[in-house]
N, C-alpha and C positions, 0 to 999 in steps of 0.2 A: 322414696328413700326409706330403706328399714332401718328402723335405731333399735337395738336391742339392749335391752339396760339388765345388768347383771346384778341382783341382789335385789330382794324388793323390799326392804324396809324404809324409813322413810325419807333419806335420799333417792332412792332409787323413784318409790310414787311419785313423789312431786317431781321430780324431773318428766316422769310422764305423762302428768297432768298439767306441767308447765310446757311441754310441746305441743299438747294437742291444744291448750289456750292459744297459744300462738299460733295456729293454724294450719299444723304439720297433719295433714291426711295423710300420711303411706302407714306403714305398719308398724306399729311397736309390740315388739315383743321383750316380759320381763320374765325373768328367769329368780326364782327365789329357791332356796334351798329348804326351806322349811317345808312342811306337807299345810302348811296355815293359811289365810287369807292375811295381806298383810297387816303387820300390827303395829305400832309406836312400843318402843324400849322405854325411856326412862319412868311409866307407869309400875313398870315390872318390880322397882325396887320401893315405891312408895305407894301406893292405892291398890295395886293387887295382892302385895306382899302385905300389907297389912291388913287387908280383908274390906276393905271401905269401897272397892270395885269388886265384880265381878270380870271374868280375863274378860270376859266378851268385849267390854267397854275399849279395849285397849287396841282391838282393829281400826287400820285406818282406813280402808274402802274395803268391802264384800267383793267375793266374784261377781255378783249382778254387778254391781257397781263400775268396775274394771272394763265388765263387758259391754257398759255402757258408754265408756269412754274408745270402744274398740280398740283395746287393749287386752295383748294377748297375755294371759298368766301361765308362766309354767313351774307350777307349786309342787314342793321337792324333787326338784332336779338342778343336779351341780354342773356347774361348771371345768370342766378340767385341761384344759387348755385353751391357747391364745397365738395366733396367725396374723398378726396385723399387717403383714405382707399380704396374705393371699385374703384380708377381710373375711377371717373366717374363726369364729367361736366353738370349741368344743362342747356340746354339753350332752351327759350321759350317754357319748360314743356317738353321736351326733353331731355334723357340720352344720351350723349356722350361719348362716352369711349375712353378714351386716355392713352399712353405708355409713354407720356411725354407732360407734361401741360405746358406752358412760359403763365404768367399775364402778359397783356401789356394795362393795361384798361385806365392808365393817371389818368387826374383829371378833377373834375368838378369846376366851377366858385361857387365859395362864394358867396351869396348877402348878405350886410349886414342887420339886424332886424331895419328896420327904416321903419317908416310909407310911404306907396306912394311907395314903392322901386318898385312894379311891375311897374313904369313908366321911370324905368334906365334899360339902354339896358347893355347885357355883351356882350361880346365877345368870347370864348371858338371855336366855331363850324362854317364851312363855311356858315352855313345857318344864326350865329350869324351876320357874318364879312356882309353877302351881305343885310340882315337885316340893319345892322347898316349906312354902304355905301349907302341905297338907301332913310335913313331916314336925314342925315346931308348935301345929294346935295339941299336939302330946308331949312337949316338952316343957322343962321350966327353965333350963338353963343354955343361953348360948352363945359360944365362943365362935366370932370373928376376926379372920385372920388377915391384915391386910389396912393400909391407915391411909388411905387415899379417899377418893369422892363412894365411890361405888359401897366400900366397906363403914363410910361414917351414914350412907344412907340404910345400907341393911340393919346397922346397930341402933338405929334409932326407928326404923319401922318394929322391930324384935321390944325396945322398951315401950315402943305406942303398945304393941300385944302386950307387953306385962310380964316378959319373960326379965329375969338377970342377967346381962351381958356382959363380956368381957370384948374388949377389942383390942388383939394384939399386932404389936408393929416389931420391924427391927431396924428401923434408921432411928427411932428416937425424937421424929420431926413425923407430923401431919401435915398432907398435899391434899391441896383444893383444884384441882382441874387446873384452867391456865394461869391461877394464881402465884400454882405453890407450895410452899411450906411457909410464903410470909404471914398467913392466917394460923398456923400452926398454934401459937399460944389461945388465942380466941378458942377456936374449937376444943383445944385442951379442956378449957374451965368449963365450956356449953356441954362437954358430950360427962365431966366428973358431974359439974352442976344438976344433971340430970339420970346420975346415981349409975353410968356403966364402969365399969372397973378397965381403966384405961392401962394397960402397960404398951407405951408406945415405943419400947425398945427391947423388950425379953425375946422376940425371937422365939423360932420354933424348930425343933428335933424331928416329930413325925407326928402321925396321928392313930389314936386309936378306937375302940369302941368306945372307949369311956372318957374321952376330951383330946386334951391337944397336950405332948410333951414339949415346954418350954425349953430354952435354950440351954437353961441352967441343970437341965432333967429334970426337975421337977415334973407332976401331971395337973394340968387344972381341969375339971371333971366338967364335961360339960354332957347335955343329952344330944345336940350335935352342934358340929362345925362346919362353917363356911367361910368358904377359899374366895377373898378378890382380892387379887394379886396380880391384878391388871390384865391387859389384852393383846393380841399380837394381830397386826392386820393380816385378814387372807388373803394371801398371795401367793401361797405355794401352788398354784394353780398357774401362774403366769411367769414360771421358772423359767422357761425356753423363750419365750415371751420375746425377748430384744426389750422391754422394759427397761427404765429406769428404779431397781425398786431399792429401797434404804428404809426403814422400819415407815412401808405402806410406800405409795407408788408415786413419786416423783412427777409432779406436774409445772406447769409456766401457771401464771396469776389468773388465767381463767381454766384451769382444769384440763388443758388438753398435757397429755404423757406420749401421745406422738399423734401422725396425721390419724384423723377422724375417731382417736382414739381419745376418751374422758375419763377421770377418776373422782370422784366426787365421797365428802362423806369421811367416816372415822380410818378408813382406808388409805384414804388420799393426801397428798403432801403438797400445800400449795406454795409457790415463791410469794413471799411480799413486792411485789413493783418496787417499792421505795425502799427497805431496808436490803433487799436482794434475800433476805434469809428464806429457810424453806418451813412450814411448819405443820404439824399435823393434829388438827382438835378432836378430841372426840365430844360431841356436842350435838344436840338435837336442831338448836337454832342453826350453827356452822352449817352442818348438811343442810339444813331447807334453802338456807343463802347460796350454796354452791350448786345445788341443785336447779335454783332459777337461773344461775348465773352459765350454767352450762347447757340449759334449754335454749339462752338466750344467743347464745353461741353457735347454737346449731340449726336451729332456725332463719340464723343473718339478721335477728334485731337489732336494737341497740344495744353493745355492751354495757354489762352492769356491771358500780363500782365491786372491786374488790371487797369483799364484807369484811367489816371489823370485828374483829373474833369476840364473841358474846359469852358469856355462860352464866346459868344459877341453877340454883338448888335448894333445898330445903333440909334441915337436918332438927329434930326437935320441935319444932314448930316454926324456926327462925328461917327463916327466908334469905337468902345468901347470893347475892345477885356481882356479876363483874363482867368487866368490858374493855376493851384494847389488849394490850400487852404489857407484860410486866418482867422486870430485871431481878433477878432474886437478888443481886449485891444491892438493891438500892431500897429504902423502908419505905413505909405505906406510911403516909401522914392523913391525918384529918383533915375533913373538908371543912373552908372556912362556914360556909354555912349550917354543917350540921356532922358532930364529929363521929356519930354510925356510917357516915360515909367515910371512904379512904382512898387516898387517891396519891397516883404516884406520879412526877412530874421529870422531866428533859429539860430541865430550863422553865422556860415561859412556857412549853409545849405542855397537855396534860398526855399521858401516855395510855395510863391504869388507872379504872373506875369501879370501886369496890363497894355493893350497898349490904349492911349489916342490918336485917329486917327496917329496913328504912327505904321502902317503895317508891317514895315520893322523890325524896331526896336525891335517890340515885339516879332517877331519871332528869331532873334540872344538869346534875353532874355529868350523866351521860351526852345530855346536847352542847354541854361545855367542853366535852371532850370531841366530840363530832365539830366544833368550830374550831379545834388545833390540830386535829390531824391533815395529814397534806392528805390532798384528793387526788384519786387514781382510777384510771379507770382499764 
């Protein structure tokens, strides 16, 4: 049986180091768009960007390595169409034939339609990260565009360098991954606390050589800007497709989007068994979970439970940890044992597990929350 796994970041690896554990001998071939060995992302905004890594560090298995797992790499080559009738993958004008397909293609960077924008750097890609890193050890001043995970982590690798930062938004509220904007006020005072010049609502005109034109017109002068302003899954590859696709590709609770066809990863939209809802993480933990859970799948193990959507992060030095699901209508309360943690409850159920540099803490909370969720598998 050939699996060909499209994307090789690291949904895609561990799905095919979770096949050949489970004792899938036929052939896997992965398919990465990048010219790179595969790497791990969320380094890119924290240890490489701030210079504490070298990129190298950030690969996650070499070619030898792959080769050792007999595992076929096919490093910068796209993907361009999708056949799930005739089991057959285009890529760079070439038919692929597979016995079972895993999507793992991620997302790409947003820029937002403002004039000048080709003068904001993104981030997304290690060539981004070392781009960006090699453009701000000559600067002093830097305007980030964007009040979500991505953009409070770039602003706080930029103050670990020692630059001046501005971080601008235009909703006015701060979003933490599967959080929210219920941390909004917290990160408010951690990201002022730590001297960036926060306007989380002024909004931006265009860009030019010399910073970023605010909402109001004004210019705030910056030596450069960078655009996170979120990501769009790749997909436009799988237009003809017969897909399910709605912002990233529609799947049942363990990853299949039709027969022998998987989608795993910042791509992928998986159904809750229990709540029926459909959702899409972008998260390093999520993919590795999905990734085993659709090796598991394809192999004929045992299925594994649905994973509970996890995330953290790091911003300033605070360590910012959450787990389950969370209602933005309903607030985060203190946990009785220790009020860094926050946690959001359904009743008797706990739902939302939130640790505020409280490691410990978070994790007693998280097995509290692991004994009221209903089990699914």
């Amino acid at each position: 049986m050939h699996v060909v796994v499209v994307g090789a970041g690291v949904a895609g690896v561990t799905c095919a180091e979770a096949l050949r554990a489970a004792g899938h001998d036929g052939p896997i071939t992965l398919v990465g768009a990048e010219p790179h060995a595969p790497y791990a992302r969320p380094p890119l905004s924290k240890q490489v960007l701030d210079g504490s890594w070298h990129p190298s560090r950030s690969v996650l298995r070499t070619v030898a390595e792959l080769d050792g797992l007999d595992v076929t790499l096919l490093a910068g080559a796209t993907a361009t169409a999708l056949d799930p009738e005739a089991h057959v993958v285009t890529v760079d004008g070439a038919r692929l034939h597979y016995d079972a397909l895993v999507i793992a293609t991620g997302v790409e960077p947003v820029r937002p339609e403002l004039p000048g924008i080709e003068h904001a750097f993104v981030l997304r890609t290690l060539d981004d990260a070392v781009a960006l890193r090699s453009a701000w050890a000559r600067a002093e001043r830097v305007v980030v565009m964007g009040t979500g995970v991505l953009g409070s982590e770039i602003t706080s690798a930029a103050r670990h360098h020692g630059h001046e930062v501005a971080l601008i938004g235009r909703s006015g509220r701060l979003s933490f991954g599967t959080v929210g904007t219920l941390l909004s006020e917290r990160l408010t005072e951690l990201h002022r606390d730590n001297g960036v010049d926060l306007r989380p609502d002024a909004g931006a005109l265009g860009v030019t050589i010399d910073g970023l034109v605010l909402g109001d017109g004004s210019v705030l002068r910056a030596d450069l800007v960078v655009a996170a302003t979120g990501g769009h899954p790749r997909t436009s590859w799988l237009a003809a497709s017969g897909l399910t696709v709605r912002d990233g590709v529609c799947c049942d609770d363990h990853g299949r989007a039709a027969p022998d066809v998987y989608a795993i990863g910042d791509v992928a939209r998986w159904t809750d068994p229990v709540t029926g809802r459909s959702t899409r993480i972008e998260h390093q933990t999520n993919a590795i979970e999905q990734a085993l859970s659709v090796a598991a799948t394809i192999t004929g193990a045992e299925p594994l439970a649905a994973p509970i959507p996890f995330f953290w992060s790091e911003v300033h030095g605070i360590r910012i940890q959450a787990v389950g699901t969370f209602d933005p209508a309903r607030p985060l309360d203190p946990w009785q044992e220790d009020s860094d943690v926050l946690v959001q409850r359904d009743g008797a159920a706990t739902t939302g597990v939130v640790g505020w540099a409280a490691p410990r803490a978070f994790r007693r909370a998280r097995a509290e929350l692991a004994r009221t969720v209903p089990a699914h598998a």
